[in-house]
Jmol script that loads the backbone (N, CA, C; Angstrom):
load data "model"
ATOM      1  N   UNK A   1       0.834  -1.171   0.000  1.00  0.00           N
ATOM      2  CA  UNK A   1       0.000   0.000   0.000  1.00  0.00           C
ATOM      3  C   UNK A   1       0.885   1.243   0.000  1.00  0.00           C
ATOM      4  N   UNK A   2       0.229   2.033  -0.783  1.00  0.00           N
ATOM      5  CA  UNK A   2       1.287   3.439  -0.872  1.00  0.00           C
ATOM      6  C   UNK A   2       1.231   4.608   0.727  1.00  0.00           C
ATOM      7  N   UNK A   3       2.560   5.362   1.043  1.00  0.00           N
ATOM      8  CA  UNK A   3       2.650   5.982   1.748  1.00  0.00           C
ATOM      9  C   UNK A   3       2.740   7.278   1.722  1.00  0.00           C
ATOM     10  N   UNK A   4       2.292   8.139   2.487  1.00  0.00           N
ATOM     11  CA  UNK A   4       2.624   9.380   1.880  1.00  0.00           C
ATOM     12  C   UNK A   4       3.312  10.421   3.373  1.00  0.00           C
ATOM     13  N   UNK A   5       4.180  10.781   3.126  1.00  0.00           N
ATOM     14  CA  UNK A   5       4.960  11.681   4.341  1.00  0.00           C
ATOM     15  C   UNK A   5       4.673  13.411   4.231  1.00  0.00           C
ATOM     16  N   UNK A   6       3.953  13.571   5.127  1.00  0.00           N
ATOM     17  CA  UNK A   6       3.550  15.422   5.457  1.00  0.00           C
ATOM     18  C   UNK A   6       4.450  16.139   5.976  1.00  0.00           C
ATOM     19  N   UNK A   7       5.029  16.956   5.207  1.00  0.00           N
ATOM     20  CA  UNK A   7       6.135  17.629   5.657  1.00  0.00           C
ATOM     21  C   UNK A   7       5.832  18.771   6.245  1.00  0.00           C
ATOM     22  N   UNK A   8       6.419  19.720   7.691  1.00  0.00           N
ATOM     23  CA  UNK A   8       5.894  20.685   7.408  1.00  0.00           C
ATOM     24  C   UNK A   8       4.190  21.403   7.923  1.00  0.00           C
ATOM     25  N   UNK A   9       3.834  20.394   8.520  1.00  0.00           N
ATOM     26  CA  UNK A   9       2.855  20.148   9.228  1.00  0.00           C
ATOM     27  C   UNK A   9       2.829  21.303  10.575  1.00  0.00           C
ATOM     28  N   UNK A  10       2.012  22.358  10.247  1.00  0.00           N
ATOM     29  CA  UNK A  10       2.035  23.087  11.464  1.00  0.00           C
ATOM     30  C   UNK A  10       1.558  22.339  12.733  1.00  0.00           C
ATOM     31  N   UNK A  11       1.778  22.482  14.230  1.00  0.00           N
ATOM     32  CA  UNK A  11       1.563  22.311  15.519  1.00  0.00           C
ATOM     33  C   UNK A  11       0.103  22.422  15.632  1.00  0.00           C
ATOM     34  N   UNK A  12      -0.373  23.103  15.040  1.00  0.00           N
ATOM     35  CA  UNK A  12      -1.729  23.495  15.370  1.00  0.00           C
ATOM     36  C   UNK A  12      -2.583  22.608  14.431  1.00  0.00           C
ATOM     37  N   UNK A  13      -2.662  22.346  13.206  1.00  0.00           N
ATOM     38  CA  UNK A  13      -3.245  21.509  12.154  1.00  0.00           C
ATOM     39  C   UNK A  13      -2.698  20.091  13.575  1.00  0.00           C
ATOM     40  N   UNK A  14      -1.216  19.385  13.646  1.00  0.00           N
ATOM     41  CA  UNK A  14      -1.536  17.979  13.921  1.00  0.00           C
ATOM     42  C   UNK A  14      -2.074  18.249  15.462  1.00  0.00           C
ATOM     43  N   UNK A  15      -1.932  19.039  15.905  1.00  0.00           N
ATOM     44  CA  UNK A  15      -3.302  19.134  17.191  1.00  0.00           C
ATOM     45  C   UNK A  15      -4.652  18.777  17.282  1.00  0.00           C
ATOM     46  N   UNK A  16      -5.105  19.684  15.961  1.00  0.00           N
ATOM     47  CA  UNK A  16      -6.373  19.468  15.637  1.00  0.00           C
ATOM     48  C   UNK A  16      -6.652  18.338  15.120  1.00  0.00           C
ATOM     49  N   UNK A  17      -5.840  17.733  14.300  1.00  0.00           N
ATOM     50  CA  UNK A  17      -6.077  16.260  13.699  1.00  0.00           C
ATOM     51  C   UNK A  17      -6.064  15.284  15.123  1.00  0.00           C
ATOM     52  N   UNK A  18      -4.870  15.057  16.204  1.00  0.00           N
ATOM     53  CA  UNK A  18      -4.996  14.530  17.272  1.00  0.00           C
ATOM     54  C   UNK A  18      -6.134  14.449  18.350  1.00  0.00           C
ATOM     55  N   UNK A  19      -7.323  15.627  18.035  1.00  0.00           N
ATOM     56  CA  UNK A  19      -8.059  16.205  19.191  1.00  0.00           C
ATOM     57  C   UNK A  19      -9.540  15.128  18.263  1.00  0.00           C
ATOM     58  N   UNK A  20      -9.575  15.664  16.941  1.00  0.00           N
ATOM     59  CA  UNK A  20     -10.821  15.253  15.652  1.00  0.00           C
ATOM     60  C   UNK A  20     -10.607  13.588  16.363  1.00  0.00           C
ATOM     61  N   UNK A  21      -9.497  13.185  15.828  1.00  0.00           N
ATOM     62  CA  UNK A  21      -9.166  11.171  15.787  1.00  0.00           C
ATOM     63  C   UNK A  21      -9.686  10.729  17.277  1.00  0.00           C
ATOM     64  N   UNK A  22      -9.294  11.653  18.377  1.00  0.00           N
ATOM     65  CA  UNK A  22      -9.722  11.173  20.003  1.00  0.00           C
ATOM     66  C   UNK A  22     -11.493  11.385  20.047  1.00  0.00           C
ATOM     67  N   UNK A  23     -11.585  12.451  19.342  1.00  0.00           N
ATOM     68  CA  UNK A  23     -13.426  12.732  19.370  1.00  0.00           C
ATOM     69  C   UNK A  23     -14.088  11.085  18.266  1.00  0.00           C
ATOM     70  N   UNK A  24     -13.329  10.787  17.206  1.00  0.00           N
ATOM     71  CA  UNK A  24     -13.717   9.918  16.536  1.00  0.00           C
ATOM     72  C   UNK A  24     -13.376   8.347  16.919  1.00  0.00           C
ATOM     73  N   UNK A  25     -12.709   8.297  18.130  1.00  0.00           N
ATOM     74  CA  UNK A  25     -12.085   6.746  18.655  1.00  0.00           C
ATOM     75  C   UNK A  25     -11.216   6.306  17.951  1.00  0.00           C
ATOM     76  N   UNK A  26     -10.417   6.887  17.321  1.00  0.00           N
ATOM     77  CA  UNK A  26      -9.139   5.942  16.732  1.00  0.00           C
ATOM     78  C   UNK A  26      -8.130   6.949  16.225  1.00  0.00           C
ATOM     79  N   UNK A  27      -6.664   6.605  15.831  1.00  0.00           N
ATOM     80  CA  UNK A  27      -5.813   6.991  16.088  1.00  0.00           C
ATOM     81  C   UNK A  27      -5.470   7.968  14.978  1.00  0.00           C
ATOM     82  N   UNK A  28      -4.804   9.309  15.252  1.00  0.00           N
ATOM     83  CA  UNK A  28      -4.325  10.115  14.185  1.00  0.00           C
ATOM     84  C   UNK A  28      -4.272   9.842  12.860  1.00  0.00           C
ATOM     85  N   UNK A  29      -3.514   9.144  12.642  1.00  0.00           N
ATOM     86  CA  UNK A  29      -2.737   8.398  11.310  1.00  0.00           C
ATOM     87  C   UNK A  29      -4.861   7.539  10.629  1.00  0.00           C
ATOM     88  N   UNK A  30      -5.082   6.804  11.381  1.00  0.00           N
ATOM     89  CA  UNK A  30      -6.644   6.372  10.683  1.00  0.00           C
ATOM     90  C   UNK A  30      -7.402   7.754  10.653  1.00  0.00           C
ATOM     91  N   UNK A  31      -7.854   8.914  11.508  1.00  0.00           N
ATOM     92  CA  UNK A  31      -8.379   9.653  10.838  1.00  0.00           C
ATOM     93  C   UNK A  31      -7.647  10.774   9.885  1.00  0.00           C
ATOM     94  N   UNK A  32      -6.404  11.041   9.207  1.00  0.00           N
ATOM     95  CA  UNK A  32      -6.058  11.593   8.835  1.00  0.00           C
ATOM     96  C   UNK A  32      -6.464  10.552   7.010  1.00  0.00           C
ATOM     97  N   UNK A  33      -6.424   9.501   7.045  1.00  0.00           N
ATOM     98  CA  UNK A  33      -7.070   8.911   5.874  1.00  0.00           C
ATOM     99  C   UNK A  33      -8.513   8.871   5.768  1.00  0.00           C
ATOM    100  N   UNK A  34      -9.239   8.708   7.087  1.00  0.00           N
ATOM    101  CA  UNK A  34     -10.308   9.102   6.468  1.00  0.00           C
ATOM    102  C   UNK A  34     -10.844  10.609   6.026  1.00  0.00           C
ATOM    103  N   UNK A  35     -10.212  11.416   6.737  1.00  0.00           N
ATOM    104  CA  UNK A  35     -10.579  12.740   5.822  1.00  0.00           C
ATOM    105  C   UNK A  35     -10.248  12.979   4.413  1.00  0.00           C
ATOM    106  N   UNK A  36      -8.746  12.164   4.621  1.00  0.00           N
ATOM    107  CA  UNK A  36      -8.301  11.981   2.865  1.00  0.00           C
ATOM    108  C   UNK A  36      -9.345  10.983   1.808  1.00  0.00           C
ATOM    109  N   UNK A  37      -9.662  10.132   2.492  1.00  0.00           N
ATOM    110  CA  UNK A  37     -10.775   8.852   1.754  1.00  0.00           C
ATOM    111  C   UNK A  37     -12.366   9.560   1.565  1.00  0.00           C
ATOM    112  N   UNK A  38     -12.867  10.794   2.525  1.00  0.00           N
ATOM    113  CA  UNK A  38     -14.364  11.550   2.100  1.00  0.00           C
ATOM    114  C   UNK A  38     -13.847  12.930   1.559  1.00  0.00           C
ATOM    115  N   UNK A  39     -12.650  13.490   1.457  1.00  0.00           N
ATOM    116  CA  UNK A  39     -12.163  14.774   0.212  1.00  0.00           C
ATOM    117  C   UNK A  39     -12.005  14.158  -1.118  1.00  0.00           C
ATOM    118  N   UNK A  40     -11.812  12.259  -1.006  1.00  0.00           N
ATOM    119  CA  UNK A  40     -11.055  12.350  -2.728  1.00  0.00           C
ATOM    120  C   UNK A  40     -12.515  11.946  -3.139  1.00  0.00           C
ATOM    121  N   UNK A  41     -13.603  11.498  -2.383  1.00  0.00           N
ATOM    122  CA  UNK A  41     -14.812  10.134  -3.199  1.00  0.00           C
ATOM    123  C   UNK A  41     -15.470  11.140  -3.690  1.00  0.00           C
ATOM    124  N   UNK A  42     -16.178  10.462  -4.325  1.00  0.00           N
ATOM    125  CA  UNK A  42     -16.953  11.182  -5.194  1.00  0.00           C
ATOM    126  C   UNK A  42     -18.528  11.296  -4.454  1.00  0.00           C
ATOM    127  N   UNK A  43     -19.299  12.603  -4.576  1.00  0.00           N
ATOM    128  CA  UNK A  43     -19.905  13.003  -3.555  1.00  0.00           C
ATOM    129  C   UNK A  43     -21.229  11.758  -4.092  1.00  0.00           C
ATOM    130  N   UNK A  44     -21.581  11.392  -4.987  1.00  0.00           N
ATOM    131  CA  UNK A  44     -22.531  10.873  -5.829  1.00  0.00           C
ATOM    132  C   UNK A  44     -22.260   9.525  -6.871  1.00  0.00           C
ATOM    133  N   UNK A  45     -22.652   8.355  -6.745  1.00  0.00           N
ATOM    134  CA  UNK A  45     -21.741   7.455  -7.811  1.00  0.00           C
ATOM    135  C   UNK A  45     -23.051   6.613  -8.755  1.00  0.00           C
ATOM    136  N   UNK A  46     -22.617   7.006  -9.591  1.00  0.00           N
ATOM    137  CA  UNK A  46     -24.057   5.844 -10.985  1.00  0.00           C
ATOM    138  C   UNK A  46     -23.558   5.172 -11.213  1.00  0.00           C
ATOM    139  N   UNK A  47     -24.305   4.158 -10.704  1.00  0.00           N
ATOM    140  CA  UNK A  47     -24.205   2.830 -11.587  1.00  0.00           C
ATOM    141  C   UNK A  47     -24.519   2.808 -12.737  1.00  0.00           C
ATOM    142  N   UNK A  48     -23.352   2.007 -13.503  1.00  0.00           N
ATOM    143  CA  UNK A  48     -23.405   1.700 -15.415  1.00  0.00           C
ATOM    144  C   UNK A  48     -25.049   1.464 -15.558  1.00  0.00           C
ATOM    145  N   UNK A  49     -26.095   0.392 -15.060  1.00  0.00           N
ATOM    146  CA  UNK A  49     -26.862   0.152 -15.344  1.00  0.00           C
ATOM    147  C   UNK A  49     -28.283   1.708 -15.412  1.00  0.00           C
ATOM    148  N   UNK A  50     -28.031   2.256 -14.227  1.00  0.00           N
ATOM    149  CA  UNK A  50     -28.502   2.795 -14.245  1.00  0.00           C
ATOM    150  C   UNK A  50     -28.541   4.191 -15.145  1.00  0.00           C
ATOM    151  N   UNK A  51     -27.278   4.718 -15.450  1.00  0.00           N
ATOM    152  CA  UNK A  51     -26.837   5.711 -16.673  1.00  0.00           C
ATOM    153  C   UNK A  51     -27.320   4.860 -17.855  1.00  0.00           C
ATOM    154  N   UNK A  52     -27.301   3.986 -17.842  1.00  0.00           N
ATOM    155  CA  UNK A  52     -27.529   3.701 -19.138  1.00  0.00           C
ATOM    156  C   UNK A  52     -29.145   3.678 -19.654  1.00  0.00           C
ATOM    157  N   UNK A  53     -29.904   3.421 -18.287  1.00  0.00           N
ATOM    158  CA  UNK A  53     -31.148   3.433 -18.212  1.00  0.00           C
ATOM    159  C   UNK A  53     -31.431   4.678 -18.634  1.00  0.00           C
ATOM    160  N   UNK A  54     -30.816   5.866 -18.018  1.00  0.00           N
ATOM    161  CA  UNK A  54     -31.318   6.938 -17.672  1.00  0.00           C
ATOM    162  C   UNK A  54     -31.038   8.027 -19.297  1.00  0.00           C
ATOM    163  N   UNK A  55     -30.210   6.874 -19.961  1.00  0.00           N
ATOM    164  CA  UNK A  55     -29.585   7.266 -21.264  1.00  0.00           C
ATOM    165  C   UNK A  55     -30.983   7.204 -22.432  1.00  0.00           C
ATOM    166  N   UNK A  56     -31.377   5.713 -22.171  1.00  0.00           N
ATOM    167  CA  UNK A  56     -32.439   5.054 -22.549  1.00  0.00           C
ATOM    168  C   UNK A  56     -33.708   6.149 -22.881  1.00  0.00           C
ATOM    169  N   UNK A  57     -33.839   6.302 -21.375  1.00  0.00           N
ATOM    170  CA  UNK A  57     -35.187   7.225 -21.357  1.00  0.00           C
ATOM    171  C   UNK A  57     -34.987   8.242 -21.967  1.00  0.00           C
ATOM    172  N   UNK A  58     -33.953   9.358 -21.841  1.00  0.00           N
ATOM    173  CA  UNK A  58     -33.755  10.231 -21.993  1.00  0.00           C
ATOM    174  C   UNK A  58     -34.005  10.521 -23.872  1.00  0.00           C
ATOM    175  N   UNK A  59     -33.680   9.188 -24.511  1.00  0.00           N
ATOM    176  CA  UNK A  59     -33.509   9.333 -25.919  1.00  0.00           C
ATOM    177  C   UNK A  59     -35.172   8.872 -26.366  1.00  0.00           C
ATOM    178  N   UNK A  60     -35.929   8.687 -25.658  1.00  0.00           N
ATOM    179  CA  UNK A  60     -37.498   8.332 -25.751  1.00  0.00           C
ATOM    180  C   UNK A  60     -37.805   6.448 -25.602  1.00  0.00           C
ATOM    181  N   UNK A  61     -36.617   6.185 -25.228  1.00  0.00           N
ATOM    182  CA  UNK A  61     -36.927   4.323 -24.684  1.00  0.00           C
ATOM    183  C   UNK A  61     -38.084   4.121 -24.135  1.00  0.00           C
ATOM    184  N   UNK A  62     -38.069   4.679 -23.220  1.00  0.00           N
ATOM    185  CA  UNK A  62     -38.989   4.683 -21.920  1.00  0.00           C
ATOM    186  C   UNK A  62     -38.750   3.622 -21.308  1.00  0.00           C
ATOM    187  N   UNK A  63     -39.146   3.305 -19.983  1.00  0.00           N
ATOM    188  CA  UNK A  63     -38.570   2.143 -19.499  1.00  0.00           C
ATOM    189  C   UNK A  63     -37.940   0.944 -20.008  1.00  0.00           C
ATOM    190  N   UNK A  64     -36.901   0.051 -19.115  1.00  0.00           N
ATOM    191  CA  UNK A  64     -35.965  -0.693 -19.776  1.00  0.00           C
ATOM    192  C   UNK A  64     -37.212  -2.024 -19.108  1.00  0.00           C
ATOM    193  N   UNK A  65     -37.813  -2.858 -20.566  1.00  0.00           N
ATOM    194  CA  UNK A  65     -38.301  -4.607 -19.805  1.00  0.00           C
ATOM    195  C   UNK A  65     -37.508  -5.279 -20.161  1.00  0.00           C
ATOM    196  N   UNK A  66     -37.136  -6.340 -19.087  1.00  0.00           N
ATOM    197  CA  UNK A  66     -36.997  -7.671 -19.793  1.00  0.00           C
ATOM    198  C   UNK A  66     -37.954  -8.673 -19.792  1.00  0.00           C
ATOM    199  N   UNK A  67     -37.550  -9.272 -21.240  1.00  0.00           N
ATOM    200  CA  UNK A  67     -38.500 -10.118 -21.386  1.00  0.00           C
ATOM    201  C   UNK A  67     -38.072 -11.845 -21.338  1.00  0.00           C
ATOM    202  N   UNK A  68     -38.984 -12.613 -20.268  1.00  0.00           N
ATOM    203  CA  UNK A  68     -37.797 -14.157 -20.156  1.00  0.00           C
ATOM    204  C   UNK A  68     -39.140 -14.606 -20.877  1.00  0.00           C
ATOM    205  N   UNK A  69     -39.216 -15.277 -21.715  1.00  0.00           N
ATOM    206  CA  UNK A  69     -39.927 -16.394 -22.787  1.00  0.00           C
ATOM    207  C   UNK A  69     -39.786 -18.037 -22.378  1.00  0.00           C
ATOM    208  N   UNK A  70     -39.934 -18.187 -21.548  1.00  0.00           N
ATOM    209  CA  UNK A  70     -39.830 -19.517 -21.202  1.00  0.00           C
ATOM    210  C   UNK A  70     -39.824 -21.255 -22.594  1.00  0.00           C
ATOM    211  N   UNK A  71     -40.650 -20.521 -23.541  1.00  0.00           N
ATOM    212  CA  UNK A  71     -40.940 -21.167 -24.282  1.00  0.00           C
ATOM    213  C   UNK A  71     -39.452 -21.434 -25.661  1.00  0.00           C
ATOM    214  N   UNK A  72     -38.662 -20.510 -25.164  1.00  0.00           N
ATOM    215  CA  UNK A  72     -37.477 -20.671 -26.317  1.00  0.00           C
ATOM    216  C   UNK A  72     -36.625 -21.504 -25.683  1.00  0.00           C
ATOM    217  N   UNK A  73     -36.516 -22.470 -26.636  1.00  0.00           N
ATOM    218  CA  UNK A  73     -35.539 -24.018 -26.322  1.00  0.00           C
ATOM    219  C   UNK A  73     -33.926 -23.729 -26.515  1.00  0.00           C
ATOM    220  N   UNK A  74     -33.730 -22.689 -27.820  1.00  0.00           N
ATOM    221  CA  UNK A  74     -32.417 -22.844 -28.311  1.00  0.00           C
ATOM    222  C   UNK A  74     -31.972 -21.154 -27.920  1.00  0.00           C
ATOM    223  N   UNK A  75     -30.858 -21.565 -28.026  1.00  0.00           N
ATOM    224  CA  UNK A  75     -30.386 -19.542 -28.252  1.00  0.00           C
ATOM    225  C   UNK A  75     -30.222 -19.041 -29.775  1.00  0.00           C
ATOM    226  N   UNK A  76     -30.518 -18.060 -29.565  1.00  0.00           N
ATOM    227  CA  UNK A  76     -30.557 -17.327 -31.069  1.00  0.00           C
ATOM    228  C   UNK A  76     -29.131 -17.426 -31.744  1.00  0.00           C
ATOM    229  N   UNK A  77     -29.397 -17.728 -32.882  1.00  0.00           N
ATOM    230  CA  UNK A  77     -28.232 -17.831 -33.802  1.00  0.00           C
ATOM    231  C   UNK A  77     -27.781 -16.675 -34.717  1.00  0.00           C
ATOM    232  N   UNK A  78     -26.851 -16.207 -34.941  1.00  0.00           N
ATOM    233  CA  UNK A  78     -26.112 -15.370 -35.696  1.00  0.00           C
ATOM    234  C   UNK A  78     -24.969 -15.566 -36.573  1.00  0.00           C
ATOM    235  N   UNK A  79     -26.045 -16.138 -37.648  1.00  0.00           N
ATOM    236  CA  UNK A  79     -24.807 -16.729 -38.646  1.00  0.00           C
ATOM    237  C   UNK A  79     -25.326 -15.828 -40.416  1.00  0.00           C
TER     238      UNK A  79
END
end "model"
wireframe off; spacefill off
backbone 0.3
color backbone group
């Protein structure tokens, strides 16, 4: 796993990080990644299926069905 070294770190910032991690139950170094892990994520995430749905509609699809046919024996051929 990659490391990263803070140089330079005012007294007062690793205070505050030391004071945040004791209010949150665990140690400096774990909350200093999780602030880094909710600044980098992304505030909102789509799922492929769903963009694609939303692609769908948008172009006049209108809802996505599937359809299961119970009655088809073979798979479709493409020759």
């Amino acid at each position: 796993m990659p490391s990263v070294t803070i140089r330079q770190l005012s007294a007062e910032t690793h205070r505050a990080l030391k004071l945040r991690a004791a209010h949150h139950g665990r140690s400096t170094e774990a909350e200093i990644r999780a602030i880094l892990d909710t600044a980098v994520k992304p505030e909102t995430s789509v799922r492929l299926g769903s963009l694609l749905a939303e692609i769908g509609q948008a172009s006049g699809g209108g809802e996505l069905d599937i359809i299961r046919d119970k009655a088809i024996s073979e798979p479709m051929r493409f020759e």
